[in-house]
Structure formats: C-alpha cells, structure tokens
C-alpha positions, 0 to 999 in steps of 0.5 A, spaced: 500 500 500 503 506 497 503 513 502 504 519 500 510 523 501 510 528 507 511 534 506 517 538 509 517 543 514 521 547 509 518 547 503 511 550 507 515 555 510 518 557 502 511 558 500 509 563 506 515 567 505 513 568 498 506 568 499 508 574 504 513 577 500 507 578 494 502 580 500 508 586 502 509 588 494 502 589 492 500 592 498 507 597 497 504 598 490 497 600 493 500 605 498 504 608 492 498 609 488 495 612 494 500 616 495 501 619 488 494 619 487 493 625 493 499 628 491 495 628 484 488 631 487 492 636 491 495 638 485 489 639 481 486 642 488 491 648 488 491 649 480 483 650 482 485 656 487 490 659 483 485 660 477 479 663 483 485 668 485 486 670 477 479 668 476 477 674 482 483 678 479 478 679 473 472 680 477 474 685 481 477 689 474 472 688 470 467 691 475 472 696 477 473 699 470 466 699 468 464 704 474 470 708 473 468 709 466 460 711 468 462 715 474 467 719 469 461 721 463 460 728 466 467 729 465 468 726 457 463 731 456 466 736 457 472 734 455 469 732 448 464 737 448 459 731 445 452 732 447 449 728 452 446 723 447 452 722 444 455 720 451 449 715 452 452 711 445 458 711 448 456 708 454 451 703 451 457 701 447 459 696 452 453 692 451 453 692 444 459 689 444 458 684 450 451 682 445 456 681 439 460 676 442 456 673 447 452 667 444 459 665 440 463 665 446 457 661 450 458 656 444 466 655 444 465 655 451 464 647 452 469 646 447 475 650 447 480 650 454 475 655 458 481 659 462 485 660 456 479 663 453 478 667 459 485 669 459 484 672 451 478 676 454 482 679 460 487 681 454 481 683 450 479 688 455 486 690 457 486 693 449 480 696 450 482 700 456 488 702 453 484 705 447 479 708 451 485 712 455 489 714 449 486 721 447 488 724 453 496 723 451 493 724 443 490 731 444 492 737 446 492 742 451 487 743 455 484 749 454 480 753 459 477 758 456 474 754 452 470 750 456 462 750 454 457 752 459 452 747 456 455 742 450 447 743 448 447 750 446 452 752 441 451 759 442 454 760 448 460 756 447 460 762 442 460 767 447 466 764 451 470 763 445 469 769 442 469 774 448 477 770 448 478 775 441 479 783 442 475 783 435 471 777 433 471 776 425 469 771 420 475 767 421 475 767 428 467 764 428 471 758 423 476 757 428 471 757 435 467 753 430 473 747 429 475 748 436 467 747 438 468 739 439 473 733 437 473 726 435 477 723 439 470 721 442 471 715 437 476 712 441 472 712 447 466 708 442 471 703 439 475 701 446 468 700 450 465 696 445 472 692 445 472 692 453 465 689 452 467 684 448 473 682 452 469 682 458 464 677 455 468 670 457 470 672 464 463 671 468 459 664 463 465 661 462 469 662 470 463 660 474 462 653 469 470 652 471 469 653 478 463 648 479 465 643 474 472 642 478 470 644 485 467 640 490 460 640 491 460 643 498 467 647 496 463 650 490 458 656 493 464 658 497 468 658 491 462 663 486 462 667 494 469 670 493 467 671 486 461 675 488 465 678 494 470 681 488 464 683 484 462 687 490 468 691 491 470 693 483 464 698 483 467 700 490 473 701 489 471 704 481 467 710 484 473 712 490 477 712 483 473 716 479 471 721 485 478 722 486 481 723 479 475 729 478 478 733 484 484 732 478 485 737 472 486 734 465 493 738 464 496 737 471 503 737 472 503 741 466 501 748 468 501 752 473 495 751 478 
C-alpha cells in the first residue's frame, strides 16, 4: 500500500515567505498609488485656487473699470464737448459689444480650454482700456477758456470763445467753430465696445470652471469670493473716479 510523501517543514515555510513577500509588494504598490494619487488631487486642488485668485483678479477689474468709466461721463463731456446723447452711445457701447460676442463665446465655451479663453478676454479688455485712455496723451492742451457752459447750446460756447478775441471776425467764428468739439470721442466708442467684448468670457465661462472642478460643498464658497470681488470693483471704481475729478486734465503741466 503506497503513502504519500510528507511534506517538509521547509518547503511550507518557502511558500509563506513568498506568499508574504507578494502580500508586502502589492500592498507597497497600493500605498504608492495612494500616495501619488493625493499628491495628484492636491495638485489639481491648488491649480483650482490659483485660477479663483486670477479668476477674482478679473472680477474685481472688470467691475472696477466699468464704474470708473460711468462715474467719469460728466467729465468726457466736457472734455469732448459731445452732447449728452452722444455720451449715452458711448456708454451703451459696452453692451453692444458684450451682445456681439456673447452667444459665440457661450458656444466655444464647452469646447475650447475655458481659462485660456478667459485669459484672451482679460487681454481683450486690457486693449480696450488702453484705447479708451489714449486721447488724453493724443490731444492737446487743455484749454480753459474754452470750456462750454452747456455742450447743448452752441451759442454760448460762442460767447466764451469769442469774448477770448479783442475783435471777433469771420475767421475767428471758423476757428471757435473747429475748436467747438473733437473726435477723439471715437476712441472712447471703439475701446468700450472692445472692453465689452473682452469682458464677455470672464463671468459664463469662470463660474462653469469653478463648479465643474470644485467640490460640491467647496463650490458656493468658491462663486462667494467671486461675488465678494464683484462687490468691491464698483467700490473701489467710484473712490477712483471721485478722486481723479478733484484732478485737472493738464496737471503737472501748468501752473495751478
């Protein structure tokens, strides 16, 4: 009658060592998986907050130059000396341009990177600022004597600039006539248009990132900062704009 072979104490114990050994590196593969993968979300989670605090950043400029620029109105007409209706195109030009672009951006939004639209936006409105704020380098002085007591009524505009001459004639009334306005509104018209299309991006396509990316629990915090920083942009506009009108157009170039 044939028995089976016993089986050596040995052999048992090399196949618990191994055994423990594969135990040991599946769970070292584990934990290093573990480990990259925390690294990874807080990777994404500080990539999230630096994009808010830009995302903030745009807020509080976007707001910040549209009430500097409704706050300066009475200003530009004087400067220009545009009638009021005219002043009411060029502050409604902000709108036209946002109306322009606004359907196609809200398209390109769910195919296109998000922040890199956002960031051609905030460049966009950067240039219409800077068109908007090139006439003051591009005129010339200031002239005081000149100033209309009422852009409306042409004849009194007359009066100031003729009462300047000794004897007011015909190729006085011309010059009085050429200096009764300028052009230069052109350049408010154009640069609000395009800080209204820049500024289209910033708000549909940053709270979509925010919530996409964001937490659940995290996100209405998140869209609470923003709104913070929508907040403090008029603010922060209307304190600039009742500085710079204490301000003259020529200071530093003439004697107070």
């Amino acid at each position: 009658m044939e028995t089976e072979a016993p089986v050596s104490d040995g052999i048992k114990a090399g196949e618990t060592n191994t055994e423990n050994h594969k135990d040991d590196s599946m769970a070292h593969s584990k934990s290093k998986t573990e480990g990259t993968r925390k690294l990874t979300d807080i990777f994404r989670i500080s990539k999230l907050k630096v994009f808010l605090l830009a995302l903030s950043f745009a807020y509080l400029a976007k707001t910040m130059s549209g009430a500097y620029m409704n706050s300066m109105l009475t200003q530009l007409e004087r400067r220009f000396n545009i009638p009021a209706s005219l002043l009411g195109v060029i502050s409604g030009s902000f709108e036209m341009g946002n109306l322009l672009v606004i359907a196609f951006v809200s398209y390109l939004g769910a195919k296109c990177h998000r922040p890199r639209l956002i960031a051609i936006g905030c460049t966009v409105m950067a240039l219409g600022c800077f068109l908007i704020g090139l006439p003051h380098f591009l005129m010339g002085r200031y002239q005081y004597e000149n100033i209309a007591f009422s852009s409306e009524n042409s004849s009194s505009f007359m009066a100031v600039c003729h009462a300047n001459y000794t004897m007011p004639t015909e190729q006085t009334t011309e010059e009085c006539e050429k200096q009764a306005g300028s052009s230069m509104w052109v350049f408010l018209l154009v640069g609000n248009i395009i800080r209204g299309v820049g500024e289209t991006p910033i708000t549909p396509l940053g709270i979509s990132y925010v919530e996409d990316f964001a937490k659940s629990e995290n996100s209405p915090f998140y869209i609470g900062c923003l709104q913070i920083a929508t907040v403090l942009g008029p603010l922060f506009g209307l304190m600039l704009g009742s500085y710079c009108a204490q301000l003259y157009v020529d200071v530093g170039f003439i004697d107070l």
